[in-house]
C-alpha positions in Angstrom: 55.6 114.5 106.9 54.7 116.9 104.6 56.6 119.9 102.1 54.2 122.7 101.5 51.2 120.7 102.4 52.5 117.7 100.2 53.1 114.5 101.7 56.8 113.1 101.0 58.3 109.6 101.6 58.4 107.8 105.1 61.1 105.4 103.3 63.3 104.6 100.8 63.7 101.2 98.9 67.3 102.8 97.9 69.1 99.2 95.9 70.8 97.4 94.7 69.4 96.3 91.3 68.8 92.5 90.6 68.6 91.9 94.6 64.8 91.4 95.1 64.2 95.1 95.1 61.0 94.6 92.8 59.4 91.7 94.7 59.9 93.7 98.1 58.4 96.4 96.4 55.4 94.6 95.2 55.5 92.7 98.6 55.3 96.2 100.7 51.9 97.6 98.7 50.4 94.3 99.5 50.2 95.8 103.0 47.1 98.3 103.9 49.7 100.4 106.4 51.6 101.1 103.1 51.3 103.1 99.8 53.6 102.8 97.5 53.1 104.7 93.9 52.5 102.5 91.0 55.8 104.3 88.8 58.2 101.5 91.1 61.2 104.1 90.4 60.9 107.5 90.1 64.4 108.1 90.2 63.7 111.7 91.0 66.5 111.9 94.0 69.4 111.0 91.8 70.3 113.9 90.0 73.7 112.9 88.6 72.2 109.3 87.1 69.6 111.0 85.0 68.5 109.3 81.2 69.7 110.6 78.1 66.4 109.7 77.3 63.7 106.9 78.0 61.4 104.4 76.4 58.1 105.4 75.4 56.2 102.3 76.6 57.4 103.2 80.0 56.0 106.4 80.5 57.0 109.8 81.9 59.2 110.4 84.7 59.0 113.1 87.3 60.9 116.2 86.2 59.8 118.5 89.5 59.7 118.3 93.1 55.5 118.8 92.4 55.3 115.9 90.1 57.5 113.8 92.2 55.7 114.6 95.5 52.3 114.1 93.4 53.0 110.7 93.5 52.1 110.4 97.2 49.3 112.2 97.3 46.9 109.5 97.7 48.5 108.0 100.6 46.5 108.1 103.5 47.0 109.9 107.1 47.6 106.5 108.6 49.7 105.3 105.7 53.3 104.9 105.3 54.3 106.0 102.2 57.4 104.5 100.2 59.3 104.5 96.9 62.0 101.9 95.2 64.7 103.3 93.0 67.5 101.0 92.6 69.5 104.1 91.3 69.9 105.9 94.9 72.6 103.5 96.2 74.8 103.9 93.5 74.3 108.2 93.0 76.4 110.4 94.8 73.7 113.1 95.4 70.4 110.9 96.0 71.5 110.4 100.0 71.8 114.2 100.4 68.4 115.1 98.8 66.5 112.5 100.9 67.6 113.9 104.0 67.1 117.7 102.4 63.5 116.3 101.8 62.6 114.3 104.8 65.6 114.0 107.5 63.5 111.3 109.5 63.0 109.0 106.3 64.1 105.5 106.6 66.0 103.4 104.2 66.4 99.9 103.4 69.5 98.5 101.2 70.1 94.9 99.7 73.6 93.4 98.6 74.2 90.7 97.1 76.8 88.4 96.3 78.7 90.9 94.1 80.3 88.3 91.5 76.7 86.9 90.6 75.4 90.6 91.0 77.5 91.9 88.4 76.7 88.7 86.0 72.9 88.9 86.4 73.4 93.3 85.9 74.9 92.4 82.6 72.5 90.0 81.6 69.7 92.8 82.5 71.1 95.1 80.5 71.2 92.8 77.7 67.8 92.0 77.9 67.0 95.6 78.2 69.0 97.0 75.0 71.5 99.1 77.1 74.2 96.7 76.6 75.7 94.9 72.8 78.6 93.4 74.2 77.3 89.8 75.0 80.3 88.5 76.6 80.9 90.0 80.2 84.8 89.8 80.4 84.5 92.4 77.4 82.0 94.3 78.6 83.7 95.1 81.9 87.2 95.4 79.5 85.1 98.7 78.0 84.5 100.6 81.2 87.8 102.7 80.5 86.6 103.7 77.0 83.2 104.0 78.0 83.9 106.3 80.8 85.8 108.6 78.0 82.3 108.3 75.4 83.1 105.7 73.4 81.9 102.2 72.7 78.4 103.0 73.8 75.2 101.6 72.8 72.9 103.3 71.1 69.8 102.3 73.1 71.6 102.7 76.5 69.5 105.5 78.1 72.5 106.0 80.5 75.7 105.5 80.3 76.9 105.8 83.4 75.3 102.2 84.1 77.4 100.1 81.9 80.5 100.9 84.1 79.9 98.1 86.4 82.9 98.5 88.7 80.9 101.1 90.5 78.2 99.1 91.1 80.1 97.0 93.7 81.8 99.6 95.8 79.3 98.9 98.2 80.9 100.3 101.5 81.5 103.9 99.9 77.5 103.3 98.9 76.6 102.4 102.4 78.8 105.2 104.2 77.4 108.2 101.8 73.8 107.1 103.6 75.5 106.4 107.1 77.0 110.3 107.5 73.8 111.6 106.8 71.2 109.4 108.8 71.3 107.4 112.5 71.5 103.3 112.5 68.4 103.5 113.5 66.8 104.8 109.9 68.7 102.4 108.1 68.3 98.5 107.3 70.8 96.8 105.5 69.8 92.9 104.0 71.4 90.8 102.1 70.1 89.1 99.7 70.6 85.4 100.0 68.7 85.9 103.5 65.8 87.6 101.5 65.4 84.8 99.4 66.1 81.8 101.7 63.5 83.4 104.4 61.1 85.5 102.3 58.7 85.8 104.6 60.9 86.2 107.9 63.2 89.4 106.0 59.4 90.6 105.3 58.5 90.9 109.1 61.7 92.5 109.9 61.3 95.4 107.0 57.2 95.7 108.6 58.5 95.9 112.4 61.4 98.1 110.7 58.7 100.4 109.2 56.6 100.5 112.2 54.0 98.9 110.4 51.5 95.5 111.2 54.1 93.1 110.8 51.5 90.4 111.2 49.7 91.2 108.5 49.2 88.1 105.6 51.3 88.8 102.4 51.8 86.6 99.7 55.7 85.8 98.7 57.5 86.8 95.3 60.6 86.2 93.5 60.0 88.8 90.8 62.8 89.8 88.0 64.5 86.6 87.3 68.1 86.4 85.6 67.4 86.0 81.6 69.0 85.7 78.6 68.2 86.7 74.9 67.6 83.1 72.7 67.7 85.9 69.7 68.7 89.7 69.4 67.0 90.0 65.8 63.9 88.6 67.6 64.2 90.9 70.4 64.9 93.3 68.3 61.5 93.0 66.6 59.4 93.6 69.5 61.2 96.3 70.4 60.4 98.2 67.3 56.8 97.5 67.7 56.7 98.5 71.3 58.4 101.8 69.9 55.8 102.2 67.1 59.2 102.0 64.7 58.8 99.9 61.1 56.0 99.5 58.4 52.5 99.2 60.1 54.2 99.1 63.5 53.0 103.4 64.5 49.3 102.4 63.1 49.0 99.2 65.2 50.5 100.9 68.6 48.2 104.0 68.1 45.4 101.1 68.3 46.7 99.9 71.0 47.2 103.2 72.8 43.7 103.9 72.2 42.3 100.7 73.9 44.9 99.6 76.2 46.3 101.6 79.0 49.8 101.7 79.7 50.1 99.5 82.0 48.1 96.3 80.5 50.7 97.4 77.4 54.0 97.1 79.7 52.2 93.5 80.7 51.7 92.6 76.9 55.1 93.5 76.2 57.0 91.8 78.7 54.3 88.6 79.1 55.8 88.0 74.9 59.2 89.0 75.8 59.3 86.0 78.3 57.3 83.5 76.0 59.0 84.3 73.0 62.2 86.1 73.3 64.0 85.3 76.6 65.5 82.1 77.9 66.7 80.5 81.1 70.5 82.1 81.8 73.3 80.2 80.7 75.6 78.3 83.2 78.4 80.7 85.0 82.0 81.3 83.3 83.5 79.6 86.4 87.0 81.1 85.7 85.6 84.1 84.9 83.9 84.1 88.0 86.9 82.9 90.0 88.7 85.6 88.7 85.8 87.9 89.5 85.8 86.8 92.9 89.6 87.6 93.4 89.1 91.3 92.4 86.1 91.7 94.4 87.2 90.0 98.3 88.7 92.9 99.5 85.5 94.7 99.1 83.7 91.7 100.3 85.8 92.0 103.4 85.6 95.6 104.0 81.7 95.6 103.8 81.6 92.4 106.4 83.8 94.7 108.7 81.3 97.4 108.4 78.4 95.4 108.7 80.0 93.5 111.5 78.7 89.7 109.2 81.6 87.2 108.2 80.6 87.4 104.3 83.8 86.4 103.5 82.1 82.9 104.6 78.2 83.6 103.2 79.5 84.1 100.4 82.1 82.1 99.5 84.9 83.6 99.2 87.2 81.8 101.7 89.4 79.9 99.4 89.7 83.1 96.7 
């Protein structure tokens, strides 16, 4: 399909974050049927999740419908072409400007357990700068005051992010998509089955695509849950990816010069898992349990929707 001779999306890759959205993503281009644009999320369709701002190293977003449909351009006739932003389950308006754009598109959704999902968020957005608070039960304790302004970090691009309680209301997500497209142009996964069955939940997405769904691709577990062994550390490379500090702007303008953007992003996060990151810590099992307790109902109300017991996939039969 095509907007004033541009070609748009044939799908959507639409969330969740920290569910194997970024090894499907780099599992799809694998495929010669598929073109998917190297910027992974463009985030263009969410207009109510936009930055306050964003990194440097990480390079321009789209800001019109000609950039963003620029994107696509080398796709071929033969081609389906795709993009992956975790941010479209979660906004309100990114449903209603995919089907504005391209009413036949297809969309694929992953959920995951959302107890772990909202411990591995939080360790993300530790990694990532947009969170300080280090401890989770007091991070989720700041929504209220973060909703209202206050108690944000100064390096979180968006805001709107750190209130994790709307990350897991997973049903409203689902039915904003639902009252706009058929069953048919939408595939819901879960995640566990993703990972347990790589390649099987591959063939599935292909055959849902319409694509070759015999065609050989290689399996990837991309993204996996971190911690920071040291904010000062962390804190380091971040000023030099920034250019920030003495002799930090004259060695990234060297770097700018000979490296292009994306060998830099490599650099950057090849010494960020070296140097800077370790494994995750063990779970806060009461925390969790507690966790668990708040979240059944809408464990049980997405099952009823998805017509899947995941009261029992995931555990939550004696919470």
């Amino acid at each position: 399909m095509s907007v004033s001779g541009q070609r748009v999306p044939d799908f959507f890759i639409v969330g969740q974050a920290k569910s194997g959205t970024t090894a499907l993503y780099e599992m799809l281009r694998q495929h010669p049927m598929i073109f998917m644009p190297d910027l992974k999320e463009p985030e263009f369709l969410a207009s109510d999740m936009q930055r306050r701002f964003r990194s440097p190293l990480s390079g321009p977003l789209p800001e019109t419908l000609e950039e963003y449909l620029a994107l696509f351009a080398d796709a071929t006739e033969g081609q389906r072409a795709g993009e992956a932003s975790v941010l479209y389950l979660r906004s309100h308006t990114a449903a209603g400007a995919i089907a504005a754009l391209n009413p036949a598109a297809r969309m694929i959704a992953v959920f995951r357990e959302p107890a772990s999902f909202l411990r591995s968020l939080h360790l993300q957005h530790l990694q990532n700068h947009t969170e300080n608070q280090r401890d989770l039960r007091r991070a989720l304790a700041l929504e209220s005051q973060r909703r209202a302004g206050r108690s944000i970090p100064r390096r979180s691009p968006r805001p709107q992010a750190l209130a994790y309680s709307e990350h897991v209301r997973y049903t409203e997500q689902l039915e904003r998509y639902r009252a706009l497209f058929p069953a048919e142009q939408l595939l819901v996964l879960i995640y566990d089955e993703l990972r347990a069955d790589n390649e099987a939940s591959l063939r599935k997405i292909l055959r849902f695509l319409e694509v070759d769904d015999s065609v050989r691709i290689a399996p990837l577990d991309a993204n996996p849950t971190l911690l920071l062994r040291s904010q000062a550390l962390d804190d380091a490379v971040h000023r030099f990816s920034v250019g920030r500090g003495r002799g930090s702007k004259a060695v990234k303008a060297t770097m700018k010069t000979v490296l292009p953007l994306e060998t830099r992003r490599r650099l950057l996060g090849t010494v960020q898992k070296r140097v800077v990151h370790s494994p995750a810590p063990p779970e806060d099992d009461q925390l969790m349990r507690e966790l668990r307790t708040w979240l059944k109902p809408e464990v049980e109300r997405l099952g009823a929707s998805l017509d899947r017991d995941l009261v029992s996939l995931w555990g939550y039969e004696d919470v």
